[in-house]
MARVEXNU-408192 format. One line per 4 residues: their letters; for each residue x, y, z of C-alpha. Coordinates in Angstrom, 3 decimals, m for minus. Layout:
% residues N
A) X/Y/Z ~ ...
% end
This chain:
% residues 390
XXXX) 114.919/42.809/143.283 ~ 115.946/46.290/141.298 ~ 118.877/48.610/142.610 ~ 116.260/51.063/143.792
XXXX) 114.790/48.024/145.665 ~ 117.724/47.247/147.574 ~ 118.117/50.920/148.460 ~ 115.322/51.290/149.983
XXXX) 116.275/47.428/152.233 ~ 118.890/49.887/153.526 ~ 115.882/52.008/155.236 ~ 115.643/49.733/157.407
XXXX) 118.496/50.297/158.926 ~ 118.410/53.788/159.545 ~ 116.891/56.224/162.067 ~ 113.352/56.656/160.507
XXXX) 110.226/56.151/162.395 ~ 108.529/52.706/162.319 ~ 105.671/53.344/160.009 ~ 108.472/54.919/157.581
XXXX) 110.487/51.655/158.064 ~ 107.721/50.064/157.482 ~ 106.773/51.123/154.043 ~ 110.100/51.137/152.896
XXXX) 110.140/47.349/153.999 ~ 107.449/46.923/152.048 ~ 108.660/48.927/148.934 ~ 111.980/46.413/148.947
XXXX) 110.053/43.336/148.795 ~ 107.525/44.322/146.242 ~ 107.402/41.705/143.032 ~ 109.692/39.200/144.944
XXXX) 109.094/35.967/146.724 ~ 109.428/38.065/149.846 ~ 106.103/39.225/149.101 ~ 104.516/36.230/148.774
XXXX) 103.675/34.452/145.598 ~ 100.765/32.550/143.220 ~ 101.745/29.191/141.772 ~ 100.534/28.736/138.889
XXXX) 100.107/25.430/136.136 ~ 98.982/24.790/132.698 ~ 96.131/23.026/132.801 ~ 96.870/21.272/129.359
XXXX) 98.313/17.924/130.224 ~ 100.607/17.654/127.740 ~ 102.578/21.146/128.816 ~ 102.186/21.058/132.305
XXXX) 104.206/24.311/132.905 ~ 104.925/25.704/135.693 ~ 105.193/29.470/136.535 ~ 105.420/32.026/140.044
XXXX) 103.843/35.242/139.844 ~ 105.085/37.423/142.781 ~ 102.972/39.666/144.397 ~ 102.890/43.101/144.769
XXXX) 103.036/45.343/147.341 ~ 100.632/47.879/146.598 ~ 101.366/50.430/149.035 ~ 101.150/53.910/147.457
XXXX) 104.266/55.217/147.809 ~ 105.938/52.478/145.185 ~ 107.228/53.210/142.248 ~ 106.294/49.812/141.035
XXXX) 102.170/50.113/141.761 ~ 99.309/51.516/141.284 ~ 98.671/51.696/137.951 ~ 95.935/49.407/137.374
XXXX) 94.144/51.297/140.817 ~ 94.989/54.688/139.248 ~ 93.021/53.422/135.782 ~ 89.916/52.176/137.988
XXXX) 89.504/55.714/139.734 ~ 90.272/57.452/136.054 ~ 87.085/55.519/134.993 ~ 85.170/56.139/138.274
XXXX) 85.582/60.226/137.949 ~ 85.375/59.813/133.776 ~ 81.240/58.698/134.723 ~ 81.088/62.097/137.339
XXXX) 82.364/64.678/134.695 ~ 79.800/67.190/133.590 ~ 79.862/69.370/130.132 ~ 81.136/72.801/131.794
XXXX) 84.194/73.813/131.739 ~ 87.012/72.692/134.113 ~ 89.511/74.617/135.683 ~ 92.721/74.051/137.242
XXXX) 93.654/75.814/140.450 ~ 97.447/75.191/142.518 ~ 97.437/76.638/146.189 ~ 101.188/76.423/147.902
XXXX) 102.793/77.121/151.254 ~ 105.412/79.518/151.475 ~ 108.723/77.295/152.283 ~ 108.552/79.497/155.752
XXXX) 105.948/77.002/156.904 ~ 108.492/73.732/155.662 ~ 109.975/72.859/159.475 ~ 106.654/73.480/161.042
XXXX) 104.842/71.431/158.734 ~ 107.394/68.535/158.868 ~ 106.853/68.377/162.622 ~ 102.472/68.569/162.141
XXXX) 102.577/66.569/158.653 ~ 98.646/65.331/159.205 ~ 97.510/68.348/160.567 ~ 98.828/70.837/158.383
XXXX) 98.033/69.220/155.257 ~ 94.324/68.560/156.082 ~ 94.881/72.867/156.872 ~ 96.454/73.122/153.912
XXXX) 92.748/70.939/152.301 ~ 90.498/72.809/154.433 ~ 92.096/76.528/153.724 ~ 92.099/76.314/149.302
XXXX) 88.788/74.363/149.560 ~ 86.853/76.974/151.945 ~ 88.690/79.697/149.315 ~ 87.552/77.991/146.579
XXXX) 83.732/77.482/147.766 ~ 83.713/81.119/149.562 ~ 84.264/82.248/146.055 ~ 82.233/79.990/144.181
XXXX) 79.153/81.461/146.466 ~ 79.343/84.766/145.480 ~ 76.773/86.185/143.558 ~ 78.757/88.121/140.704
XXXX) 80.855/84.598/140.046 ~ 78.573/81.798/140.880 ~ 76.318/81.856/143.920 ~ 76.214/78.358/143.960
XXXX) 78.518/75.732/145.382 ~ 80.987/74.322/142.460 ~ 82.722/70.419/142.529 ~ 85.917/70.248/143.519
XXXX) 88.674/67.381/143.402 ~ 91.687/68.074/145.286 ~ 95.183/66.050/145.150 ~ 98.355/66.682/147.392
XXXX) 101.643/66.827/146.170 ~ 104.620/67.289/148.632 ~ 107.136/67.289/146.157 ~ 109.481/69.545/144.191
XXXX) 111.530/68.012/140.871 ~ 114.599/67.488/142.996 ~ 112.404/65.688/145.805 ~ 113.043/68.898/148.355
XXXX) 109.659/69.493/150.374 ~ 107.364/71.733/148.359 ~ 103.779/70.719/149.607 ~ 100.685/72.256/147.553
XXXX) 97.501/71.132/146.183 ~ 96.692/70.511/142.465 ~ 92.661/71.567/142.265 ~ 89.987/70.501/139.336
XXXX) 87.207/72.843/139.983 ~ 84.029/73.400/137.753 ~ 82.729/75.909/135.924 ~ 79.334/76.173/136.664
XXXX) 77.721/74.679/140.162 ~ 74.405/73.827/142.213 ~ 72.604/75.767/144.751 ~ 70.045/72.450/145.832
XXXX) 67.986/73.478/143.039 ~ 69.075/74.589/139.578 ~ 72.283/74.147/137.364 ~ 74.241/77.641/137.486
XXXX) 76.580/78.722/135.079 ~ 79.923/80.718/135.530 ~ 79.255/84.761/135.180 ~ 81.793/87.055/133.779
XXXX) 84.964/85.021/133.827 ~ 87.530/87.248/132.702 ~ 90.772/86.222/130.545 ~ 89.654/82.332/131.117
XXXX) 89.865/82.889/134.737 ~ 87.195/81.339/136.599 ~ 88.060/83.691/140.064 ~ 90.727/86.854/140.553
XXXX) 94.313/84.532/141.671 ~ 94.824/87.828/143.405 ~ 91.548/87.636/145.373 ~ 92.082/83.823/145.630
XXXX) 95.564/84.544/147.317 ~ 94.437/87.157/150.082 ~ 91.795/84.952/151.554 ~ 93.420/81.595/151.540
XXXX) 96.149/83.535/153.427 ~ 93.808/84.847/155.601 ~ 92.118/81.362/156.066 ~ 95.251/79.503/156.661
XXXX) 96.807/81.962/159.015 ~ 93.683/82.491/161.807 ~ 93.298/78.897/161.719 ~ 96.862/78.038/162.273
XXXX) 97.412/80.082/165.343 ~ 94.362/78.323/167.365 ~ 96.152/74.868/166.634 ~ 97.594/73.262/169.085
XXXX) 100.973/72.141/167.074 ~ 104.848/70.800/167.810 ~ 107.263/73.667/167.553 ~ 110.036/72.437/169.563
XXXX) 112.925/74.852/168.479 ~ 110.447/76.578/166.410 ~ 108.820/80.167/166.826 ~ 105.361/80.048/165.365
XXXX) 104.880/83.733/165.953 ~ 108.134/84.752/163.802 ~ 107.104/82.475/161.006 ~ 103.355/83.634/160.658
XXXX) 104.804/87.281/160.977 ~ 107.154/86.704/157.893 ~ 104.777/84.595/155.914 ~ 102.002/87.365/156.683
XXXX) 104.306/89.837/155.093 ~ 104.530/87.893/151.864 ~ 102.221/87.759/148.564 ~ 100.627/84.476/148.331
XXXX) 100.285/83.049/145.405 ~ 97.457/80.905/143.662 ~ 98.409/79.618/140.410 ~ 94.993/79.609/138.133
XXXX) 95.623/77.967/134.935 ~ 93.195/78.511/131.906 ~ 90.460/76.216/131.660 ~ 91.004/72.502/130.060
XXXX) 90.066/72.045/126.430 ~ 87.352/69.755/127.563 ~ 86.566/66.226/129.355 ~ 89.527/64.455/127.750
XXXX) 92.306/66.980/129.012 ~ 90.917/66.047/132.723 ~ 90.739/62.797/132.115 ~ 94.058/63.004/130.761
XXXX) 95.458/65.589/133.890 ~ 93.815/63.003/136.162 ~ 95.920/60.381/134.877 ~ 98.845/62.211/135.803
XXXX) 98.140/63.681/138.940 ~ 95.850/61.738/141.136 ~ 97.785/58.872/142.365 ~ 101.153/60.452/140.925
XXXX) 104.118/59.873/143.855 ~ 107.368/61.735/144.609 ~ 109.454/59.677/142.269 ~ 108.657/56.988/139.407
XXXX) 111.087/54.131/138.205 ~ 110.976/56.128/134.966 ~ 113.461/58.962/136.330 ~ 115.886/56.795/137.566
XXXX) 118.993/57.065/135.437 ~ 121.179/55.072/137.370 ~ 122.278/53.509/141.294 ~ 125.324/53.130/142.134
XXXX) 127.074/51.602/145.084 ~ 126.937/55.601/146.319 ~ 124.652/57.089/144.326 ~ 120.950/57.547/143.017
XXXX) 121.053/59.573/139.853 ~ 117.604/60.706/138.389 ~ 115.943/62.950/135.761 ~ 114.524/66.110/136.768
XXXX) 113.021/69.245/134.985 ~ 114.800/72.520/135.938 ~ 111.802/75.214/135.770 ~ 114.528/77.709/135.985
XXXX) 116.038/76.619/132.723 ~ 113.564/76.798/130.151 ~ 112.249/73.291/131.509 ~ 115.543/71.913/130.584
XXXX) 115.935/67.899/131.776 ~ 119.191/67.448/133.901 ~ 120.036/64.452/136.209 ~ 120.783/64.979/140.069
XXXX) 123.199/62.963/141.435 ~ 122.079/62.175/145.276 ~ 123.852/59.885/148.031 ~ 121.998/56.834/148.952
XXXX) 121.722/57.698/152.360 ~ 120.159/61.858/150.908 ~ 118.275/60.102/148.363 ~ 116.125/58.166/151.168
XXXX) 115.731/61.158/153.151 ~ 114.314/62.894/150.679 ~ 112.233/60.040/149.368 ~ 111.116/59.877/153.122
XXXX) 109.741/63.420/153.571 ~ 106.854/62.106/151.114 ~ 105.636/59.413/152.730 ~ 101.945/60.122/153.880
XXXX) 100.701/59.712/157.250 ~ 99.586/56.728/157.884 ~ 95.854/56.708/156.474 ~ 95.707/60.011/155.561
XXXX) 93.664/60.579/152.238 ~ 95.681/62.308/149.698 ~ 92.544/62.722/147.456 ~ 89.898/65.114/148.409
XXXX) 86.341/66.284/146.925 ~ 84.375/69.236/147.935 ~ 81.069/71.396/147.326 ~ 79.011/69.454/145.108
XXXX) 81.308/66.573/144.335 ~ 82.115/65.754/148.448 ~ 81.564/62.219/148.995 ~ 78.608/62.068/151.515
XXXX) 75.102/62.312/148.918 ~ 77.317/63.290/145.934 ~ 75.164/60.526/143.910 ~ 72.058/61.975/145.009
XXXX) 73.117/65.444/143.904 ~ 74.818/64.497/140.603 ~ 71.314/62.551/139.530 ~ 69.987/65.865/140.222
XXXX) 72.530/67.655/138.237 ~ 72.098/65.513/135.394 ~ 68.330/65.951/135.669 ~ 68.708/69.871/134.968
XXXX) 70.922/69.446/132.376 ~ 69.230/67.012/130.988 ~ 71.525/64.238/130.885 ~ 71.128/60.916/130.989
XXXX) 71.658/59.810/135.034 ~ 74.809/58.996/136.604 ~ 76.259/54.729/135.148 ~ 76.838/52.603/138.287
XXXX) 80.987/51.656/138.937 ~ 81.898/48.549/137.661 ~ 84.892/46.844/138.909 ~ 87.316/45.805/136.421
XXXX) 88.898/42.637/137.518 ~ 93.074/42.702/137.082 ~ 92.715/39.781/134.578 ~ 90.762/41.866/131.911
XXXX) 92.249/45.103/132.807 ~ 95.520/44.049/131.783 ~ 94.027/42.707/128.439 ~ 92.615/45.707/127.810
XXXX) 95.672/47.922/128.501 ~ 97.919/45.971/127.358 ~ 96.900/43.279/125.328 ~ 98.168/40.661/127.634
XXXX) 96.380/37.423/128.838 ~ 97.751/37.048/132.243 ~ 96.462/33.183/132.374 ~ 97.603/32.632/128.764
XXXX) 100.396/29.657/129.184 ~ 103.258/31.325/127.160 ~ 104.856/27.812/126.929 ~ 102.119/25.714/125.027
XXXX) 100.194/29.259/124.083 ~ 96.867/27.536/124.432 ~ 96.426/26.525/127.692 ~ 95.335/27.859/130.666
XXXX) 97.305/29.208/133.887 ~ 95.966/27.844/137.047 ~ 96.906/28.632/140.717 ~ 97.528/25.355/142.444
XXXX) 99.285/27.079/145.714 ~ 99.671/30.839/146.557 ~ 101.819/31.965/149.539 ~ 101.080/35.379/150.816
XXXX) 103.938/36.141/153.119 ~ 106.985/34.496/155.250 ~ 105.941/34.125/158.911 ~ 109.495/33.563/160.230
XXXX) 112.878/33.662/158.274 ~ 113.212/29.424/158.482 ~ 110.008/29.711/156.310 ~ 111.238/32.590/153.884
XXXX) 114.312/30.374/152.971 ~ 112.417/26.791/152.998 ~ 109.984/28.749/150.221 ~ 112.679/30.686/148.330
XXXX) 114.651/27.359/148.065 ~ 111.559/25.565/146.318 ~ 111.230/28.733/143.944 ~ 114.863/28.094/143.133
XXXX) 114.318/24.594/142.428 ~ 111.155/25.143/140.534 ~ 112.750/27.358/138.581 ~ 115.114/24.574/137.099
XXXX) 112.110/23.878/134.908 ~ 110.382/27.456/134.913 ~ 110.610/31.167/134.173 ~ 109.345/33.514/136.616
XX) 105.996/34.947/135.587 ~ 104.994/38.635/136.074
% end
């Protein structure tokens, strides 16, 4: 178990709700025989070794995971991109909204979805910019560089889309701007604020009317970068953003019996990198204000690219264009994934370097504590003659 590991063991004994606790339970035990384990054996009879390989968690709010899932989906959208430009769209809150939203997490960020995709398509529909509906991919971020609660929406959006028929190319776009941010901003605030006031939403100690008349007051921003130099700079932006979390094992500096020190890039100082220096106790509530609603889908696609008969309508797509039709998924298994990445044979014995890893016994979790330490003490007498493996 890391320092940031036994951090987040101290969740557990603190005032958060029980799907919170929950996840940071499971974030503690990740990669340890708490987890559950594969026992593995050369099959080469004159080596005979002997090796654990713990288990991960998987849940997506660890630092530890997801990378091998995050390369699978990479590959998945890489066989969906088209040859039209992409552009790259950021629609935020104003920080007005921050208590409200912390009290109506799930129903505020699928608002949040539903307001910049309806701007998005509203625009795309338009005769002078499209008049057709454009694909969409949509990924929520809740977090600022300091882990304070800054939730927005990073958008891929097309530069061309489908009306059911033909193939329609962008019109006009100005300064490498696929739509006006100004015109974006006035009717996502419009959106978001007549659907917000027919919810029916927690605002004990809260006065929804006061904070909808200062937010209406405001500009609202959309942030419309220039398009991407092509399919590799999505590829690449997906890599970074799509199953990204509030804080990677990367940034930590440092934990301390007090402290969690990480690395974070002050906008506000010429991007300079500084390190934050956050109690334990801060550094979980933070960390906490990121953790998803239980099953909510972080991920989003809309217009063309929304999940129910997107294959149908990308065959046609690629039909119009000409292209040749849409390669089925194929499911990498973790074995050759891992050889691929990183040039590592998981079953390779590293003892006798020629045989072959077996499992012979796997143990998936600890049904009672009496269990947990009978399994933990045959680990720790196993490993008398073996290394721990992954």
């Amino acid at each position: 178990m890391n320092d940031l590991q036994k951090v987040f063991q101290q969740a557990c004994a603190k005032g958060f709700n029980e799907y919170s606790k929950a996840v940071f339970d499971q974030l503690s035990r990740c990669h340890t025989a708490k987890m559950g384990y594969h026992r593995l054996k050369c099959d080469d009879a004159t080596c005979r070794n002997e090796q654990f390989q713990y288990h991960s968690c998987g849940n997506r709010h660890c630092p530890n995971c997801g990378g091998l899932k995050r390369e699978q989906w990479i590959e998945n959208r890489m066989s969906e991109l088209l040859p039209t430009p992409y552009y790259h769209l950021v629609f935020t809150l104003p920080h007005e909204f921050n208590p409200l939203i912390m009290r109506n997490r799930k129903a505020l960020f699928k608002l949040l979805f539903d307001a910049a995709s309806q701007t998005i398509l509203n625009h795309g529909r338009m005769k002078n910019y499209l008049g057709a509906d454009c694909g969409i991919t949509m990924v929520l971020h809740t977090w600022g560089q300091k882990l304070d609660f800054h939730p927005h929406v990073h958008c891929i959006v097309t530069g061309g889309g489908f009306d059911g028929h033909k193939w329609v190319e962008a019109k006009g776009t100005k300064d490498n701007f696929l739509f006006p941010e100004s015109s974006l901003g006035k009717m996502y605030k419009a959106i978001f604020l007549k659907r917000i006031q027919k919810m029916d939403l927690q605002t004990q100690g809260l006065d929804l009317g006061k904070i909808v008349n200062q937010v209406d007051k405001k500009r609202w921003n959309v942030y419309a970068k220039a398009p991407f130099g092509g399919p590799n700079q999505v590829v690449e932006y997906l890599g970074r953003y799509s199953h990204k979390i509030a804080i990677t094992k990367h940034r930590i500096v440092s934990v301390t019996d007090t402290h969690v020190n990480f690395r974070y890039k002050d906008y506000a100082d010429g991007d300079t990198i500084k390190v934050i220096p956050l109690l334990r106790g801060e550094f979980l509530q933070r960390f906490e204000m990121h953790i998803l609603p239980k099953r909510f889908t972080k991920i989003r696609h809309y217009g063309f690219m929304q999940n129910h008969g997107k294959r149908t309508r990308l065959q046609q797509i690629r039909h119009c264009l000409k292209l040749t039709p849409v390669t089925e998924i194929v499911q990498v298994p973790v074995a050759i994934r891992m050889l691929e990445k990183y040039g590592k044979d998981i079953f390779k014995c590293p003892c006798c370097t020629h045989g072959r890893l077996r499992i012979i016994n796997t143990v998936r979790y600890f049904k009672s504590k009496s269990q947990e330490i009978k399994e933990i003490e045959k680990i720790i007498n196993a490993k008398n003659k073996a290394s721990p493996f992954g």
